[in-house]
KOLKOLFI-502730 format. One record per residue (C-alpha): x, y, z; residue in three letters. Coordinates in pm, 1 decimal. Each point is the difference from the previous one (the first is absolute). Layout:
+----------+----------+----------+-----+
!       xx !       yy !       zz !  aa !
+----------+----------+----------+-----+
!        X !        Y !        Z ! ALA !
...
+----------+----------+----------+-----+
//
This chain:
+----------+----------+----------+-----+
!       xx !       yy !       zz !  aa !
+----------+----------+----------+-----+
!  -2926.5 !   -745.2 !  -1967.0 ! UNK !
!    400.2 !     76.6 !     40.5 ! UNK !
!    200.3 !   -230.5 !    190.1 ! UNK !
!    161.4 !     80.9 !    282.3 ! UNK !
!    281.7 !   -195.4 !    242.3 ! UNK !
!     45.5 !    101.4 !    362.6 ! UNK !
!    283.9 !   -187.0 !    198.1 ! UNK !
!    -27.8 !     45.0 !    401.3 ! UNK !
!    100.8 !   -121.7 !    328.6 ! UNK !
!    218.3 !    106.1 !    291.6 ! UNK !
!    282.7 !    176.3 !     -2.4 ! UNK !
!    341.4 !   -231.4 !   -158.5 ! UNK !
!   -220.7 !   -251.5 !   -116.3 ! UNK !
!    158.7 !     47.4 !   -373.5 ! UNK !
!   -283.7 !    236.4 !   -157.9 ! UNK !
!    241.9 !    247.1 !   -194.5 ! UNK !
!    210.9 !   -319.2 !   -126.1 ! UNK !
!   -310.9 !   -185.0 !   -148.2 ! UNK !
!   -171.5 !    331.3 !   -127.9 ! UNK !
!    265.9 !     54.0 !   -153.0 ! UNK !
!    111.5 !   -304.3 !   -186.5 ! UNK !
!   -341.7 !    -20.6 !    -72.7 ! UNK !
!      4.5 !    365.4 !   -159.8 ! UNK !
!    282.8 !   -124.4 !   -212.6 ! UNK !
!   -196.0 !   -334.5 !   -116.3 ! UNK !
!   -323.7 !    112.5 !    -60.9 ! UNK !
!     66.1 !    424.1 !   -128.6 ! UNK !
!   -167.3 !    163.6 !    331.7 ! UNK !
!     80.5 !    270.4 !    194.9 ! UNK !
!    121.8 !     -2.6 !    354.1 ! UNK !
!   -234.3 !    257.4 !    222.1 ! UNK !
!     86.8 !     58.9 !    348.5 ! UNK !
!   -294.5 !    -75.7 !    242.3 ! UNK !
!    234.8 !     -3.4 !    361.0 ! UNK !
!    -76.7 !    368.3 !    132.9 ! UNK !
!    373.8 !     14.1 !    134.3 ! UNK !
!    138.2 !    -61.0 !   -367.6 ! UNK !
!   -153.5 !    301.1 !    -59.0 ! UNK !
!    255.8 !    239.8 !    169.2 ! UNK !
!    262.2 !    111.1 !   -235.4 ! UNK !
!    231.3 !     29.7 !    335.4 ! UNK !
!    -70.1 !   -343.9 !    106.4 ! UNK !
!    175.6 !   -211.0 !   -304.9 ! UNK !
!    220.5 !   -222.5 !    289.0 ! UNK !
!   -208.8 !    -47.8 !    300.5 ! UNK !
!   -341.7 !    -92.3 !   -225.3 ! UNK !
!    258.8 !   -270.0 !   -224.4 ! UNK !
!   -143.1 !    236.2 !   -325.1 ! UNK !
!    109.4 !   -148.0 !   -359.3 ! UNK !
!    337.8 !    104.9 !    -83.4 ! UNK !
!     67.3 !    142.3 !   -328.8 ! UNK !
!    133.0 !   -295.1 !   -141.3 ! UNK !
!   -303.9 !   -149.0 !     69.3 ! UNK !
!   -255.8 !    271.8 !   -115.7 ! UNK !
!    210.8 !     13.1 !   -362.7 ! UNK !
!    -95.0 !   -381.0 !      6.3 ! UNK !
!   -395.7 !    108.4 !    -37.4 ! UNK !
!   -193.5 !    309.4 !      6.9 ! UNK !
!    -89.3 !     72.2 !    380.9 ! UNK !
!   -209.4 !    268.0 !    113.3 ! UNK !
!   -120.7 !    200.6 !    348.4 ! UNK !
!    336.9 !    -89.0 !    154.8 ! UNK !
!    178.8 !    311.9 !    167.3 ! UNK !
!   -264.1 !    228.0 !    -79.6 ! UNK !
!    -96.7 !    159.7 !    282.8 ! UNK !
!    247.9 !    222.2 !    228.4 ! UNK !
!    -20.4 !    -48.8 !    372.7 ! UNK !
!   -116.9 !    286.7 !    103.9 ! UNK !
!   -349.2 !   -119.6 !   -178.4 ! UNK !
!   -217.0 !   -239.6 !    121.6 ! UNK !
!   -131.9 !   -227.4 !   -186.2 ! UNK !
!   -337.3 !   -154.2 !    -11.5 ! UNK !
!   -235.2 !   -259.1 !   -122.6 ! UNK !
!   -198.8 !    171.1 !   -250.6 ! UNK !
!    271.1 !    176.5 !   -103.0 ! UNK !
!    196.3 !   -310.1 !   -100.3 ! UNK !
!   -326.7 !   -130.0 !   -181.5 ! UNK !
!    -28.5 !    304.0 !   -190.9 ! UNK !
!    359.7 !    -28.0 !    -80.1 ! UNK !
!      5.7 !   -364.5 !    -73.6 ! UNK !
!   -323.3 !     27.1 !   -248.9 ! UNK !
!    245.7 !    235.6 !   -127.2 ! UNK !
!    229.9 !   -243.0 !    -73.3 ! UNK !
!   -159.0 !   -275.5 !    -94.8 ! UNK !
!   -208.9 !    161.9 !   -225.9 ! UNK !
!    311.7 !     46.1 !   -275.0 ! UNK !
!    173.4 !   -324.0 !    -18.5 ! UNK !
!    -77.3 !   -378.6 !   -170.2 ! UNK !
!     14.5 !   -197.9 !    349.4 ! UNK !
!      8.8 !    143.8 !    348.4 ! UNK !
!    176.8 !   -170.1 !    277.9 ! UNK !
!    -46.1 !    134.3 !    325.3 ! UNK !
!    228.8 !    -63.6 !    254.1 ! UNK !
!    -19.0 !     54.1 !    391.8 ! UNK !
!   -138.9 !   -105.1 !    307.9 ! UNK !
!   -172.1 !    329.2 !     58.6 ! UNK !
!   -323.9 !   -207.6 !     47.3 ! UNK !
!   -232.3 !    326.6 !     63.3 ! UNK !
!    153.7 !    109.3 !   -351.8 ! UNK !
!   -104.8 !   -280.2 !   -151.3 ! UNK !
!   -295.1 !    -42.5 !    109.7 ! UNK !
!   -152.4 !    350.6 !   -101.6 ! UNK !
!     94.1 !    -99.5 !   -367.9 ! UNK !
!   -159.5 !   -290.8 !     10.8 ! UNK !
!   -311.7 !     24.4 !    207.0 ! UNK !
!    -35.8 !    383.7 !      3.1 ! UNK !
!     72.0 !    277.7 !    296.6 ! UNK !
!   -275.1 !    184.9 !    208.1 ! UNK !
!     46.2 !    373.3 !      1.4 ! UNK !
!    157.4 !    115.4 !    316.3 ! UNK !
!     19.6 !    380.3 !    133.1 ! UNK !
!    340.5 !    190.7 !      4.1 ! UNK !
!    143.9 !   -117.5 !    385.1 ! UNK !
!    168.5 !    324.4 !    161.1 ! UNK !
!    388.6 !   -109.2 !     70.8 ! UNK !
!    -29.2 !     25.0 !    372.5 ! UNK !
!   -253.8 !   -259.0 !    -49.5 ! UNK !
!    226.0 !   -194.1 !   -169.1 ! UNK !
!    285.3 !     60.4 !    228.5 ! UNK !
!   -201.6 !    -78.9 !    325.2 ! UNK !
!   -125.1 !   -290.9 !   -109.3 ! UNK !
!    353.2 !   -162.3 !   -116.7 ! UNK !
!    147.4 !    128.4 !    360.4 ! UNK !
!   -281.7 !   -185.3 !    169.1 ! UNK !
!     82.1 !   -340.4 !   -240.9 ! UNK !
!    342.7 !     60.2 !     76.1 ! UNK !
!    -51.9 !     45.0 !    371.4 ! UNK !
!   -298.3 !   -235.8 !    128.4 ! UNK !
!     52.5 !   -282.3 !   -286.0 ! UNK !
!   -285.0 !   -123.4 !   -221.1 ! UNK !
!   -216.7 !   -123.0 !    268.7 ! UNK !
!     61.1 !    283.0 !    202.8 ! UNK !
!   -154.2 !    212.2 !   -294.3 ! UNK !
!   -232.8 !   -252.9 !    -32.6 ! UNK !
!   -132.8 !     97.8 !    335.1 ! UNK !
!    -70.0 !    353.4 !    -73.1 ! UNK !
!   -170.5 !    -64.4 !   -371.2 ! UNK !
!   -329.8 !    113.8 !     35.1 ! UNK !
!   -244.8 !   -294.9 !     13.7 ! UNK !
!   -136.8 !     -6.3 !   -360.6 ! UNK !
!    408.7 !    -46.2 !   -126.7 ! UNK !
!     78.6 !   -201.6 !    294.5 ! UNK !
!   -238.5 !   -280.8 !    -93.2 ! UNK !
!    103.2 !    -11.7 !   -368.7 ! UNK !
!    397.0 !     50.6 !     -7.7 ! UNK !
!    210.1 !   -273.2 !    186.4 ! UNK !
!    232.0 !    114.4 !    302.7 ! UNK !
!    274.9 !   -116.0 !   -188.9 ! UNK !
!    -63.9 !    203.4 !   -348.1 ! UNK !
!    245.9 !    304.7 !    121.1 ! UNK !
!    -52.5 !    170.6 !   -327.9 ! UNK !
!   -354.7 !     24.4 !     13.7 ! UNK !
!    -20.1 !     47.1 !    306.3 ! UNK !
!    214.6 !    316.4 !    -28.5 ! UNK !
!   -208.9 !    152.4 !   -296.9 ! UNK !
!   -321.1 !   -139.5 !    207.8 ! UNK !
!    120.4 !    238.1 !    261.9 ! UNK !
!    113.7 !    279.2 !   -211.3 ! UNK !
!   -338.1 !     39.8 !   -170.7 ! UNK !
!   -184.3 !     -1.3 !    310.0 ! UNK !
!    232.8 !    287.0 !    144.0 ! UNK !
!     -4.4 !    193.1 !   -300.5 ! UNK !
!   -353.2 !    -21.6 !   -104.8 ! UNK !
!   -206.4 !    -86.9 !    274.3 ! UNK !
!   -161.6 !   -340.2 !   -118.7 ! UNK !
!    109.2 !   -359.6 !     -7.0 ! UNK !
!    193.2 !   -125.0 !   -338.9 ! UNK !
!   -282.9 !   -278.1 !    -40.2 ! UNK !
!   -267.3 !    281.9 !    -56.2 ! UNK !
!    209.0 !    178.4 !   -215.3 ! UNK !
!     71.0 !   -299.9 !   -190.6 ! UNK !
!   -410.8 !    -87.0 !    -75.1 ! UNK !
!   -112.5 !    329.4 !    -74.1 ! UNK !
!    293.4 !    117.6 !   -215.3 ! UNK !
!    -21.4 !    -49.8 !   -370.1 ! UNK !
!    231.0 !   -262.0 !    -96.8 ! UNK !
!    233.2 !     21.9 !   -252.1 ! UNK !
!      4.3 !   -334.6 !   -266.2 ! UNK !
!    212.7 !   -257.9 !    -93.5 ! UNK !
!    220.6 !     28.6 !   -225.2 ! UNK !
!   -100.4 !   -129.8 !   -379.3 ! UNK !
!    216.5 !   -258.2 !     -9.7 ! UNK !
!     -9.4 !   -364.2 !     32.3 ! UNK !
!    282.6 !    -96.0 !    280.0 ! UNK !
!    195.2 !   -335.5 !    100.1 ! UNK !
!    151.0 !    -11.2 !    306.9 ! UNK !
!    388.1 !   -192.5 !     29.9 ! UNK !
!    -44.9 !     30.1 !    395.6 ! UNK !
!    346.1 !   -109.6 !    165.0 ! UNK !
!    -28.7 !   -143.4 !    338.1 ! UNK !
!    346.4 !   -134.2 !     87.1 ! UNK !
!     87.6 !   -203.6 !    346.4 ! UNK !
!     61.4 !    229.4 !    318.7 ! UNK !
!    343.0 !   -153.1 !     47.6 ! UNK !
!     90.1 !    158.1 !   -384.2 ! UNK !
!    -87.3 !    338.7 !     43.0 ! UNK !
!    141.3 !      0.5 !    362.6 ! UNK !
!    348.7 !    -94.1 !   -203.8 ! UNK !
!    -64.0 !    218.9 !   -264.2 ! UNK !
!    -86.5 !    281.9 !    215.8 ! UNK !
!    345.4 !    -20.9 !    186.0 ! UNK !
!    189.2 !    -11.0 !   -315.2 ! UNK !
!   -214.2 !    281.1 !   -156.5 ! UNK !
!    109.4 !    219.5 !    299.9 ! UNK !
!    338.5 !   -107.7 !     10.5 ! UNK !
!     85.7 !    132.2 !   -374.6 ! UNK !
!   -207.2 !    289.9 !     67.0 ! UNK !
!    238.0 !    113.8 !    273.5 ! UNK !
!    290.0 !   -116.5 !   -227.7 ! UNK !
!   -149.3 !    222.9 !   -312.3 ! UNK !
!    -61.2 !    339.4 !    137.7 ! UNK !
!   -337.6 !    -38.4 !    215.0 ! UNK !
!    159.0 !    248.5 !    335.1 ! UNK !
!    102.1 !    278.1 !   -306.5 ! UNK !
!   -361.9 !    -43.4 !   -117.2 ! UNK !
!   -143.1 !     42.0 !    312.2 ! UNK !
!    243.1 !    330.4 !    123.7 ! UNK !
!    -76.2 !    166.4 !   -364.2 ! UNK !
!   -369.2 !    -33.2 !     83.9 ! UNK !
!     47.7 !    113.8 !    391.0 ! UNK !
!    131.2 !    325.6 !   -150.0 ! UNK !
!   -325.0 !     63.0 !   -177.9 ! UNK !
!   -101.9 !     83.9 !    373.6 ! UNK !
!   -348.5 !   -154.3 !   -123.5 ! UNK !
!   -294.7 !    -79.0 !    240.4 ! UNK !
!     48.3 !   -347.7 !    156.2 ! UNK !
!   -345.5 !   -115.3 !    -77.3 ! UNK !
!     53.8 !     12.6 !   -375.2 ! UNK !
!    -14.5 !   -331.6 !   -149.7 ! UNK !
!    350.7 !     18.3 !   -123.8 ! UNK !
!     85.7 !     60.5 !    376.1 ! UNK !
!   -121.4 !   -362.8 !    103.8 ! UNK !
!    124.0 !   -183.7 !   -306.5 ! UNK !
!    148.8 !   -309.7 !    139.1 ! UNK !
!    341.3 !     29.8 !    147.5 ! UNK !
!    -41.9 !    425.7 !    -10.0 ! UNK !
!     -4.6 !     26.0 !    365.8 ! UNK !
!    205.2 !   -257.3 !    107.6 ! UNK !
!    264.1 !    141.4 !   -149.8 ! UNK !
!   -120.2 !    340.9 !    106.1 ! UNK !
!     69.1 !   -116.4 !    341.0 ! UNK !
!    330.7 !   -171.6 !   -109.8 ! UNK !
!    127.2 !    347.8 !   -157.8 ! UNK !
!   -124.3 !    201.2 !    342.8 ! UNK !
!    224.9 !   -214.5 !    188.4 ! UNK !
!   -297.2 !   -177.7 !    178.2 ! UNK !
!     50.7 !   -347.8 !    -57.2 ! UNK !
!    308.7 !   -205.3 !   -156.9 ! UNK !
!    -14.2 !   -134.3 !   -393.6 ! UNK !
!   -139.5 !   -369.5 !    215.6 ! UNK !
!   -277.8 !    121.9 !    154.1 ! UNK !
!    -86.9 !    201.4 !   -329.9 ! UNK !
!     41.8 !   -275.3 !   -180.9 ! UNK !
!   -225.2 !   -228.5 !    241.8 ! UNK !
!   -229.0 !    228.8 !     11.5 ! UNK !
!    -59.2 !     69.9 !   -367.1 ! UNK !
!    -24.9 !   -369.2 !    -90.9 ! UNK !
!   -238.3 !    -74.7 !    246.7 ! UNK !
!   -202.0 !    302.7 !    -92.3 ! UNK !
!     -8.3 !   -173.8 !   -344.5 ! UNK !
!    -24.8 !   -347.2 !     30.2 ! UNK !
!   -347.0 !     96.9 !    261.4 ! UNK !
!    -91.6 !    234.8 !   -315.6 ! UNK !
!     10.0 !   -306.6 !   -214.8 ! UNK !
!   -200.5 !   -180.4 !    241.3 ! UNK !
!   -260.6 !    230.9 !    -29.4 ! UNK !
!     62.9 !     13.4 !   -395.8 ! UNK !
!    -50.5 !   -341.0 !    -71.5 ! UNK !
!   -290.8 !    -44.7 !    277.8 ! UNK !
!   -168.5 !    312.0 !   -238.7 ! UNK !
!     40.5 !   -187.2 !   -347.4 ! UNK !
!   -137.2 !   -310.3 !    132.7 ! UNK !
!   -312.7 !    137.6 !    101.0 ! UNK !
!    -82.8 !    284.0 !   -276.9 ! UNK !
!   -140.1 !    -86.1 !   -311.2 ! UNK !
!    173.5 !    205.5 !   -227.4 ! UNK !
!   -114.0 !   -168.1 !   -277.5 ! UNK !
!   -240.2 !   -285.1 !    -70.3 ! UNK !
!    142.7 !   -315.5 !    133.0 ! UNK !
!     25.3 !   -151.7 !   -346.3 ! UNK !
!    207.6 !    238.1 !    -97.1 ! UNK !
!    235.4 !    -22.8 !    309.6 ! UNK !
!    319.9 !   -219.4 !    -35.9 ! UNK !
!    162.9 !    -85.6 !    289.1 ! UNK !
!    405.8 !    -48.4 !     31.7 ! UNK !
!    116.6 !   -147.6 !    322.2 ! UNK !
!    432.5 !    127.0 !    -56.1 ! UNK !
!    196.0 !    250.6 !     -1.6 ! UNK !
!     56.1 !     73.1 !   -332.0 ! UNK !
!    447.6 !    103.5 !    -88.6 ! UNK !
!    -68.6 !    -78.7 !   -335.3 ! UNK !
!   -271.9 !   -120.0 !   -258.9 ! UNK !
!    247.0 !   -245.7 !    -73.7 ! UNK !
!     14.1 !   -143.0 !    378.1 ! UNK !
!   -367.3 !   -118.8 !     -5.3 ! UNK !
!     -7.7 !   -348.1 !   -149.8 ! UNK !
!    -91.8 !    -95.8 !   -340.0 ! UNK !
!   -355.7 !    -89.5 !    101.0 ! UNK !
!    -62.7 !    341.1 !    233.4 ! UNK !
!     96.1 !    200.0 !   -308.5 ! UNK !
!   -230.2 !   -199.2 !   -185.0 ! UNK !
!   -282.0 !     92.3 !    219.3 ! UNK !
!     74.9 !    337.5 !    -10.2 ! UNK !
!     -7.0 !     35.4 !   -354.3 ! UNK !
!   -283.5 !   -237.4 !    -10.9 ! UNK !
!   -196.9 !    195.1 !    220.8 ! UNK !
!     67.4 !    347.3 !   -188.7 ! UNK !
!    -75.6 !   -114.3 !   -372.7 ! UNK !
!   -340.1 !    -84.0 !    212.2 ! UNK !
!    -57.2 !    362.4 !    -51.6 ! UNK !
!    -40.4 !     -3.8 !   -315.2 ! UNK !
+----------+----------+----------+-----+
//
C-alpha cells in the first residue's frame, strides 16, 4: 500500500515549516489540508506558503478556491485524492481536522444544505455561543456532539433546518464513502499553550505589518455574503470592523488573537481525542517547530526513526 505523511495540530504550531523541510528531505509533496489555505484571496491572514517557499517543494490545493465559493469536506477529499494520487510521497499539511479525517477514515454522504440554512445556523453560533446552540440541537445531536464543538454544532443545526432530520440519522443510514488506499503516519504537533499564545501575537503582528487590512478591503469589495467561509476566516471581520470605523486597530487586534488562541484550544482539544490514524502510527511532538534544525539531535532522530517505520 502507498505511503502517506499527514502533519497536524493547531494553528502556529510549525506544520508548514516541518512539512516542508520534510518535503525537501524525503521528495514529497506539500498538500494543503487547512480549509482557509484554500482561498486564493486569503494568502496573509491564513499565513499561506510564500512563493519562495512553494519553489522550495511542489505544494498543492493552496489558493485554489476564490471566496465567493465555499468550500467543503468532500470536496477537499475529492480534490486531495486528486492530488495525492500523482506524486512519490504525499505530505499533508493542516489542522483542518474534519479534512483529515474524511481521508483517512472515510465521509458519510450528506444532502445539499440550502444557504439560508447555512446562514441561520452560523448567526445563531455567532449570537447564542456554542452552548447556547447546544440548547436548541434537537435531542438525538444534542446527546452526541459536545456544547463546546461550535463547528458541529453549526452543521448539526444546519442539517436539521435544511432537511428536516437530525445529522446522527443522516450519518447511519447514508452510504459512507471509504478510506483512502493509503497507509498513513501521523507527525501530530501539540506544542505548550504559552507557545502558540506567543506565536499567535507575533503571527498577527506581521500580518498587519504585511498587507492583512488591503487583503481584507479587496475582499469587502467583492460585496460577498458574510456567511461564506472566506467571510469568517480568522482576522476577516475584525478588521472588517476596524475598516468600518467600529473599533480601533487594539481592540481588533485583541479581539482577533483571542478569537484564535480559543480556536486553538478547541484545535488541539480535537487532535487529542480523534483517532486519525491508528495509534501506532501517530507520533507525537510536544514544540513548536521554527525549524527542523531547532529540534534537538535526538527529536530529529525520532522523527526520522519513526517514518522509515513505514516502510
Amino acid at each position: 500500500m502507498r505511503q502517506a505523511l499527514i502533519v497536524a495540530g493547531p494553528t502556529c504550531s510549525g506544520k508548514s515549516v516541518l512539512a516542508l523541510a520534510l518535503a525537501e528531505r524525503l521528495g514529497g509533496t506539500v498538500i494543503n489540508a487547512d480549509a482557509m489555505q484554500c482561498y486564493r484571496e486569503l494568502r496573509v491572514l491564513t499565513a499561506r506558503p510564500t512563493a519562495e517557499e512553494e519553489a522550495r517543494a511542489p505544494h498543492a490545493l493552496y489558493g485554489v478556491l476564490p471566496a465567493a465559493v465555499a468550500g467543503s469536506v468532500a470536496w477537499w477529499r475529492e480534490e486531495a485524492l486528486k492530488a495525492m494520487a500523482g506524486v512519490a510521497l504525499p505530505i499533508l499539511c493542516g489542522g483542518t481536522g474534519m479534512y483529515l479525517r474524511a481521508l483517512t477514515r472515510g465521509l458519510s454522504a450528506l444532502p445539499p444544505i440550502a444557504s439560508a440554512a447555512r446562514a441561520e445556523a452560523r448567526a445563531l453560533l455567532a449570537s447564542l455561543g456554542p452552548r447556547g446552540l447546544h440548547a436548541r440541537l434537537n435531542p438525538e445531536d444534542a446527546a452526541l456532539i459536545r456544547p463546546t464543538d461550535s463547528q458541529r454544532l453549526a452543521r448539526a443545526h444546519e442539517v436539521w433546518l435544511s432537511t428536516g432530520r437530525s445529522l446522527a440519522a443522516w450519518q447511519r443510514e447514508a452510504p459512507l464513502l471509504p478510506a483512502a488506499p493509503y497507509a498513513f503516519r501521523l507527525l501530530l504537533l501539540d506544542p505548550p499553550r504559552s507557545a502558540l499564545r506567543a506565536a499567535i501575537r507575533a503571527r498577527w503582528a506581521a500580518m498587519l505589518a504585511g498587507g492583512a487590512r488591503e487583503e481584507v478591503a479587496a475582499l469587502l469589495a467583492q460585496g460577498l455574503d458574510p456567511a461564506l467561509p472566506a467571510m469568517r476566516a480568522h482576522g476577516v471581520p475584525e478588521i472588517a470592523a476596524l475598516l468600518r470605523g467600529e473599533i480601533d486597530e487594539a481592540e481588533a487586534s485583541r479581539r482577533a488573537i483571542a478569537h484564535t488562541i480559543a480556536y486553538t484550544r478547541r484545535q488541539a482539544t480535537w487532535f487529542r481525542h480523534q483517532a486519525l490514524v491508528d495509534p501506532s502510527a501517530t507520533h507525537r511532538i510536544n514544540a513548536r517547530i521554527t525549524s527542523l534544525e531547532q529540534l534537538s539531535e535526538r527529536e530529529r532522530s525520532e522523527i526520522f526513526a519513526f517514518l522509515r517505520a513505514a516502510g
